[in-house]
C-alpha positions as CSV (number, residue, x, y, z in Angstrom):
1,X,14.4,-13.1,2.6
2,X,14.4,-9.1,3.1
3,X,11.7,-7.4,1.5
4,X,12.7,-5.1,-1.8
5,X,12.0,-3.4,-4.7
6,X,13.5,-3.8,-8.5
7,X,13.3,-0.9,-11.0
8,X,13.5,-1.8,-14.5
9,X,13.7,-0.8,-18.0
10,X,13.0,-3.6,-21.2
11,X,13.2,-3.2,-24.7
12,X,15.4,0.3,-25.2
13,X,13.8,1.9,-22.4
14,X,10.6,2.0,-23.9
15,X,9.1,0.3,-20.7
16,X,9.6,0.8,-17.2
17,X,8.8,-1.8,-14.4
18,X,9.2,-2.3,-11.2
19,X,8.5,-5.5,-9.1
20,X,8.9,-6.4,-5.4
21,X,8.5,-9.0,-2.7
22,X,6.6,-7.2,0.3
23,X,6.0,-10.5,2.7
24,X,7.6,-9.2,5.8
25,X,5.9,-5.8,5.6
26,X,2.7,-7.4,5.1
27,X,3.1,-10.1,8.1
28,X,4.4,-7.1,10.0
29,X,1.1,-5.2,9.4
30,X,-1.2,-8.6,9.9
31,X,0.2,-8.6,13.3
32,X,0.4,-4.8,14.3
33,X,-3.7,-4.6,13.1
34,X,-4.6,-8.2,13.8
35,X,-6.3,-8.3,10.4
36,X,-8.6,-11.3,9.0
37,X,-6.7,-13.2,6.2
38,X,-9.0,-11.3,3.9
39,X,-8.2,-8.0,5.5
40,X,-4.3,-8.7,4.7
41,X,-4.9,-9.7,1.1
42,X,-6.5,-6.5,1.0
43,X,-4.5,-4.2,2.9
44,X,-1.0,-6.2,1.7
45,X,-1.9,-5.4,-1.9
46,X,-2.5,-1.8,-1.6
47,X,1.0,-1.8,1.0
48,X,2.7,-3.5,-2.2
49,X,1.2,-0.9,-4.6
50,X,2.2,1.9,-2.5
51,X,5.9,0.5,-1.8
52,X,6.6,0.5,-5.6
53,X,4.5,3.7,-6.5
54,X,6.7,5.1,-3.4
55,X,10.0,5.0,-5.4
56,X,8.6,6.1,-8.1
57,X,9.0,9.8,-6.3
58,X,12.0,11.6,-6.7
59,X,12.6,13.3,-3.7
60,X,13.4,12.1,0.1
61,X,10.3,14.6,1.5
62,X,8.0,13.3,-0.7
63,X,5.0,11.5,0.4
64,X,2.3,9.2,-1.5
65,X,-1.0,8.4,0.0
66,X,-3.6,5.6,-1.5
67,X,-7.0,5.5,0.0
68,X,-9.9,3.4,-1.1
69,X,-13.6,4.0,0.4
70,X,-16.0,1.4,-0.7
71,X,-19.4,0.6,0.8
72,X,-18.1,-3.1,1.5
73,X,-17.8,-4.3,5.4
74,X,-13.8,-3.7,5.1
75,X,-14.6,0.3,5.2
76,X,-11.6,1.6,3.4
77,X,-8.2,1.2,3.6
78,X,-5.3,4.2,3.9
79,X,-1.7,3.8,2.9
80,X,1.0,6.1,3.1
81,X,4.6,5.6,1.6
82,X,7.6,7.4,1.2
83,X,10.0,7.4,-1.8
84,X,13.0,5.3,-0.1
85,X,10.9,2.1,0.2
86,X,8.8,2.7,3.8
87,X,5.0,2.2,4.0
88,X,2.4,2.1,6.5
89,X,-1.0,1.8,6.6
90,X,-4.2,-0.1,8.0
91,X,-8.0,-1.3,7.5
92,X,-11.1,0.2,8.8
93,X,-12.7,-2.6,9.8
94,X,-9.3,-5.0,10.2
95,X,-11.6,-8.0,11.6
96,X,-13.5,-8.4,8.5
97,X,-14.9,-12.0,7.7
98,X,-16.3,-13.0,4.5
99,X,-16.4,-16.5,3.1
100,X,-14.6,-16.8,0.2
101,X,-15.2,-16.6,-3.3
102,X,-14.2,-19.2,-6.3
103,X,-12.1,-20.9,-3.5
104,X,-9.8,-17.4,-3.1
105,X,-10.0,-14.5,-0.7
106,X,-13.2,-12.5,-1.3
107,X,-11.0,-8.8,-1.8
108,X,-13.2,-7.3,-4.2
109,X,-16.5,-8.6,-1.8
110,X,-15.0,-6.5,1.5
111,X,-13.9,-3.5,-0.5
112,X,-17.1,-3.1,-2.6
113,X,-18.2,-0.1,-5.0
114,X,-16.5,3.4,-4.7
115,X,-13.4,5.1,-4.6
116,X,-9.9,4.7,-5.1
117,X,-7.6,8.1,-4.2
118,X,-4.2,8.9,-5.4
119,X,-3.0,11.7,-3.1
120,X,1.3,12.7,-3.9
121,X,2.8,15.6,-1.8
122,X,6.2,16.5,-3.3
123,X,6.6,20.1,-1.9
124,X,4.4,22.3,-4.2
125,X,1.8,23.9,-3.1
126,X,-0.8,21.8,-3.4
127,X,-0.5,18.3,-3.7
128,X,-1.1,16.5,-6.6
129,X,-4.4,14.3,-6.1
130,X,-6.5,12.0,-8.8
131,X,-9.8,10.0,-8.3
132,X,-11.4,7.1,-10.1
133,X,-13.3,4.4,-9.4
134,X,-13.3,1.0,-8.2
135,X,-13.8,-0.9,-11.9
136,X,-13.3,-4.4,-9.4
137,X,-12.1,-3.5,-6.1
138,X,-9.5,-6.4,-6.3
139,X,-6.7,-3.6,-6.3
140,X,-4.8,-4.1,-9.3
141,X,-7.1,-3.8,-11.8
142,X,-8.3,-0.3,-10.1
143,X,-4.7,1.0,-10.0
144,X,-4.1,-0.1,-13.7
145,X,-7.5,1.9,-14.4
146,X,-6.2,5.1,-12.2
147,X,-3.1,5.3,-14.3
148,X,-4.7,5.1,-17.8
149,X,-7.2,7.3,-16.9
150,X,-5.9,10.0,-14.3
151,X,-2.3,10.2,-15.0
152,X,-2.5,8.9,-19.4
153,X,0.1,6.4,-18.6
154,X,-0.8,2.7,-20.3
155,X,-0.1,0.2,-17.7
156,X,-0.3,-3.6,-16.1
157,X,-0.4,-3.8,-12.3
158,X,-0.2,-7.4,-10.7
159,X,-0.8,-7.7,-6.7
160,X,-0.9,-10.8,-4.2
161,X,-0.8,-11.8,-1.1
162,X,-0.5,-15.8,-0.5
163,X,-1.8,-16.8,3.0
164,X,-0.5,-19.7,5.5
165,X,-3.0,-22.1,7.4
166,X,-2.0,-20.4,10.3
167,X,-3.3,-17.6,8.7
168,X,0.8,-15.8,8.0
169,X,1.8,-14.2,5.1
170,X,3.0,-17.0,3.1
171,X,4.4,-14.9,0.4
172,X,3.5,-11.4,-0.8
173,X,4.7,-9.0,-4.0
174,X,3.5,-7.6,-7.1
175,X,4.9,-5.3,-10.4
176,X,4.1,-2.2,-12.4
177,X,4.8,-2.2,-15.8
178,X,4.4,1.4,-17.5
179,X,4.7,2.4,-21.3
180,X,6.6,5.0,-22.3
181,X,5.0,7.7,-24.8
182,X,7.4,6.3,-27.4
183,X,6.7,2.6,-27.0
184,X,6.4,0.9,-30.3
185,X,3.3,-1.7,-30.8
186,X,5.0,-4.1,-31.6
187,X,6.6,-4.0,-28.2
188,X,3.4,-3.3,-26.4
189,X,1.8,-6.3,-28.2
190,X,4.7,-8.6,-27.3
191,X,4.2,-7.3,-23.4
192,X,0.8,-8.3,-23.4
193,X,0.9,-11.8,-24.9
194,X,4.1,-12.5,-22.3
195,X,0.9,-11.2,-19.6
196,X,-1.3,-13.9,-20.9
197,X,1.2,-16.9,-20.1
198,X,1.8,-15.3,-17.4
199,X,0.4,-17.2,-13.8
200,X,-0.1,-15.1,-10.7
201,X,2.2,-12.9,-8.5
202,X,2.0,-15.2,-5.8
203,X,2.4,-18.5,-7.8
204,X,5.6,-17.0,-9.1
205,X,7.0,-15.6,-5.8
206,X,5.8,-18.8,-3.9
207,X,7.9,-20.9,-6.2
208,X,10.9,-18.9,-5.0
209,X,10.9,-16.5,-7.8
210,X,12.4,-13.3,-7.0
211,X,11.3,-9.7,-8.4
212,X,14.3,-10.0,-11.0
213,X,12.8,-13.0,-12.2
214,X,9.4,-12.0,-12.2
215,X,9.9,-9.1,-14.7
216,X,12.1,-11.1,-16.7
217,X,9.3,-13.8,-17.4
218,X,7.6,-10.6,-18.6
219,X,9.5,-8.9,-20.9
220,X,10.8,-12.4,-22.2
221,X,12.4,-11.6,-25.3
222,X,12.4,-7.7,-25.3
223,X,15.5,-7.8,-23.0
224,X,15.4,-6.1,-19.3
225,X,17.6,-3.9,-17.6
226,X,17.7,-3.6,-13.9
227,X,18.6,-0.3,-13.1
228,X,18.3,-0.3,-9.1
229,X,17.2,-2.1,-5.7
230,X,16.0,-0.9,-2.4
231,X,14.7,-2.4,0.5
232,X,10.9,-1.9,1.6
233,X,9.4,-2.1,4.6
234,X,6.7,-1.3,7.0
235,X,7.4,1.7,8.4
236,X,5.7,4.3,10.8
237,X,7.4,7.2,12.1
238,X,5.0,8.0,15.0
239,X,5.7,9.5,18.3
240,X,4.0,10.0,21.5
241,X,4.8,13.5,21.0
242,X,3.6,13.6,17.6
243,X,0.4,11.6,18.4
244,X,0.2,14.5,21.2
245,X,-1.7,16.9,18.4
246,X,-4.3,14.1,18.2
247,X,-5.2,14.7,21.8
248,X,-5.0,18.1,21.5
249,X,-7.0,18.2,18.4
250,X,-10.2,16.8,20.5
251,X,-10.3,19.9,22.3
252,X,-9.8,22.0,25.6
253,X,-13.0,21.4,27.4
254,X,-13.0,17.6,26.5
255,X,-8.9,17.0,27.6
256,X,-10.2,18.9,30.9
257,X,-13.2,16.7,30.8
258,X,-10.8,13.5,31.0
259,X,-8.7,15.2,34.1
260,X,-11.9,15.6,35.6
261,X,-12.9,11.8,35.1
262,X,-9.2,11.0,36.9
263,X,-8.2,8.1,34.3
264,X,-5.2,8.1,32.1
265,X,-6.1,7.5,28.8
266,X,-4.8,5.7,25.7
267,X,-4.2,6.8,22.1
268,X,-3.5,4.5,19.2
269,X,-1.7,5.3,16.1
270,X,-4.0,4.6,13.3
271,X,-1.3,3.4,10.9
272,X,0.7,1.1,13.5
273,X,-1.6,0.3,16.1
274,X,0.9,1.6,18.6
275,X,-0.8,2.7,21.7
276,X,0.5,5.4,23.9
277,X,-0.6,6.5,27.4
278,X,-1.0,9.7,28.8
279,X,-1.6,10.6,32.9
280,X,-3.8,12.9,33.7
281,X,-0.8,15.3,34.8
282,X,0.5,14.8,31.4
283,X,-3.1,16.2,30.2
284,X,-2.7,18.9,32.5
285,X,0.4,19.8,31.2
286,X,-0.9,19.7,27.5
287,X,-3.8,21.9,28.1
288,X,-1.0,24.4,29.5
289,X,1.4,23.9,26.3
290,X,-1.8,24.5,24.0
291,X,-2.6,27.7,25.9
């Protein structure tokens, strides 16, 4: 099944959701990064969150960026989406071990205490950036904690990734669900007792629930409106050209450096893993161009 996202709105538009399932994109990125199974828990729950917090933008040029720094062995993750459904993004440390914990996937444990950055670039002239920290480093509960608290938006956030024996993405997916500033209690107390009954993202998707369905166990007697779909998927639009200003970054005298040394190098793309080569006339002619 394709990856995609639902947008929603329950009970007269006084809530808005969305939900998706992301387990191609996240297989795609186990194998472009060669992550640890707990490395893709990690990194596939913030790829979900960014996916849906993606559409959420308005605007084809806008750009989202999620980046958690922790002290744990992981060392931070980076995600970048767009608002048409494509994300990216990778691990510091994407060979991470760590036994697991209460027989799951020890997220929190490789993340650890810090950080979790909410970076959104829609044209002005600054982007729009919000900070707060890591209340458990599991990922949902630290983005339900950035909206309350940076952007005033009550909110439930549910992330998983469900991993193979082989170590595959089983199944992967999550949901938002937002209040609006209208929202009545009665409605808000109905959405919470339907998140209580509720079992995980992953038990739901893994029994072949889609995103539909998902959001319409949750708003179970407030009545949901789907109001779009769109596909998601892992996405980088990197270059060798583009990954040219990387090498150029370093530096004249270390670019002639590498002539000097008479080997062709190789740069990877942080978010894809995508390595590209460059001869040392192709170094030569790069010093020229950065003249």
């Amino acid at each position: 099944m394709e990856d995609y996202i639902v947008r929603a709105t329950a009970a007269d538009r006084q809530i808005r959701a969305f939900a998706a399932t992301t387990r191609q994109l996240v297989e795609t990125a186990r194998m472009r990064h060669n992550t640890s199974p707990v490395a893709t828990a990690a990194l596939g729950r913030l790829l979900t969150a960014g996916a849906m917090m993606g559409s959420m933008m308005k605007n084809d040029t806008d750009m989202l960026t999620l980046q958690i720094r922790g002290d744990g062995p992981i060392g931070g993750l980076t995600v970048t989406a767009d608002s048409r459904g494509n994300v990216k993004g990778y691990a510091g440390n994407p060979g991470v071990m760590l036994p697991p914990k209460n027989g799951k996937l020890d997220v929190g444990g490789v993340v650890g205490i810090g950080l979790l950055q909410v970076i959104k670039d829609m044209g002005l002239k600054e982007p729009y950036s919000g900070q707060t920290i890591l209340v458990s480093s599991e990922i949902a509960e630290d983005l339900t904690y950035y909206f309350a608290n940076s952007e005033q938006v009550p909110s439930s956030v549910g992330l998983g990734v469900l991993m193979e024996k082989d170590n595959t993405v089983g199944c992967a997916g999550g949901f938002i669900i937002q209040m609006m500033p209208f929202a009545q209690e009665k409605t808000i107390c109905r959405v919470e007792e339907n998140l209580k009954n509720v079992p995980s993202v992953t038990s739901l998707l893994n029994e072949g629930r889609t995103p539909k369905e998902v959001l319409e166990i949750l708003f179970d007697g407030l009545g949901m409106e789907v109001t779009d779909t769109m596909p998601a998927r892992f996405a980088c639009g990197c270059s060798k050209k583009r990954v040219e200003q990387a090498v150029v970054s370093i530096g004249r005298k270390e670019i002639q450096a590498m002539i000097e040394d008479g080997e062709d190098i190789e740069v990877k793309c942080h978010f894809c893993n995508t390595a590209y080569c460059y001869t040392v006339e192709e170094l030569k002619e790069i010093i020229k161009r950065s003249k």
